[in-house]
N, C-alpha and C positions, 0 to 999 in steps of 0.2 A: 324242158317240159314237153311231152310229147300229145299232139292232138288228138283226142278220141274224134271230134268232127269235125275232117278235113274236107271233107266232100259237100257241095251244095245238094246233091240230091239226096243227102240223109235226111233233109229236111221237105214238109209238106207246107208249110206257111211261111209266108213271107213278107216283112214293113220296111217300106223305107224310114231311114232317121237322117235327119241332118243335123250336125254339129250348128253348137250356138259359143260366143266367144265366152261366153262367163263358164262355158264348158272346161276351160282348159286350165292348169293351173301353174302355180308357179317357175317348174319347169319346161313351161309351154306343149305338154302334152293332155289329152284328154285324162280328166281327172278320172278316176277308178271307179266315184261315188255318181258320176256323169253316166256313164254306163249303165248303171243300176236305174236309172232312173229310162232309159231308152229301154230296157228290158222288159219294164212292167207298161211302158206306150204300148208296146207291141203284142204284151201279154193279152192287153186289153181289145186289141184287134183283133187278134187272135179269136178272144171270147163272141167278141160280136160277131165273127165268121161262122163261130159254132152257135149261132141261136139269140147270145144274151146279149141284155142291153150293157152301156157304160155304166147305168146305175145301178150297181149290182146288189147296194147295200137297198133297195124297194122291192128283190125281188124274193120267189123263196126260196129258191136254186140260188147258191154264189161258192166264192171259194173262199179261203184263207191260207194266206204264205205260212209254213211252217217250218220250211228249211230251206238254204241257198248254200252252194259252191259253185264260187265263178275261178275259173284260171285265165288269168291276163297272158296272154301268147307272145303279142308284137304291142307298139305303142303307135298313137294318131295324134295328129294335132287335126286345129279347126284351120282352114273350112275342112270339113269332108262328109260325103256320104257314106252310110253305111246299109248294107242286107243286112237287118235282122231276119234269120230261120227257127222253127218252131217247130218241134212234132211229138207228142203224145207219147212218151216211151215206156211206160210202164201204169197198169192203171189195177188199182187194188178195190178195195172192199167198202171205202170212205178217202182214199185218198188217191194220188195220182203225180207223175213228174211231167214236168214239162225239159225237156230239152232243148239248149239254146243254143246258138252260134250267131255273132256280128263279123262281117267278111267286110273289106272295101267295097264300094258299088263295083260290082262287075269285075271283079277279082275273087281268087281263092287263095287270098292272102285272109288266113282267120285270125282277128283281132284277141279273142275269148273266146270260151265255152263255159255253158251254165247249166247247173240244173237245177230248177227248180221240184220242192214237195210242198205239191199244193193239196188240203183237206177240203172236197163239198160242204159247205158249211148251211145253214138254216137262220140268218141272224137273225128273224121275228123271235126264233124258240130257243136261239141260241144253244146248239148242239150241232154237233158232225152228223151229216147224210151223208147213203149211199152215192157212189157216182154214179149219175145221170150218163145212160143206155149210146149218147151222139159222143160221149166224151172216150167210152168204149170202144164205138166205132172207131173211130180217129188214132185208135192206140197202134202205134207202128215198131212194134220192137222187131230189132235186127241183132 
């Protein structure tokens, strides 16, 4: 499987994750569904670097996941750290991707890449809004 993001500087954000032992599973590698869950830590950092809070469902700007493709590259066990990268690759009319990559700390050895299709959502009125002008900004397609 060949990496579309090999490179650390494709990316504009950046969290660390650290691996936890319940992380790992029977084959003693980092479980696939463990990942997923470091994705959306970061997603959430992410957001708060752009403006919003962690509670996103009190506000009236939020998003919601609507689609996900992750490709597993290399395999980790625990302990380890990892660079989660982030950047805005595409941003539409009500919705938008987020692009992802988990490296080793301080390696460019890439574990996965992801991308997320997140919709601005409105949960008070429950409908799709326009994306918000800073999420625009931040759009970095290559």
């Amino acid at each position: 499987m060949k990496a579309i993001y090999s490179n650390r500087n494709d990316f504009d954000f950046w969290s660390k994750i650290s691996t936890r032992w319940i992380d790992m599973d029977g084959l003693r590698h980092i479980n696939h569904a463990a990942y997923l869950s470091y994705m959306e830590t970061a997603r959430l950092n992410f957001y708060k670097d752009l403006g919003y809070g962690m509670h996103r469902w009190d506000q009236e700007i939020s998003t919601i996941l609507v689609s996900m493709k992750v490709e597993y590259l290399e395999q980790a066990s625990h302990p380890a750290l990892f660079d989660v990268g982030q950047r805005i690759s595409r941003v539409g009319n009500k919705s938008f991707d987020i692009s992802t990559a988990i490296f080793k700390e301080g390696e460019n050895a890439l574990i996965l890449q992801a991308k997320f299709i997140m919709v601005t959502y409105d949960y008070r009125n429950n409908r799709s809004i326009p994306v918000p002008e800073n999420f625009q900004e931040h759009c970095n397609i290559s």
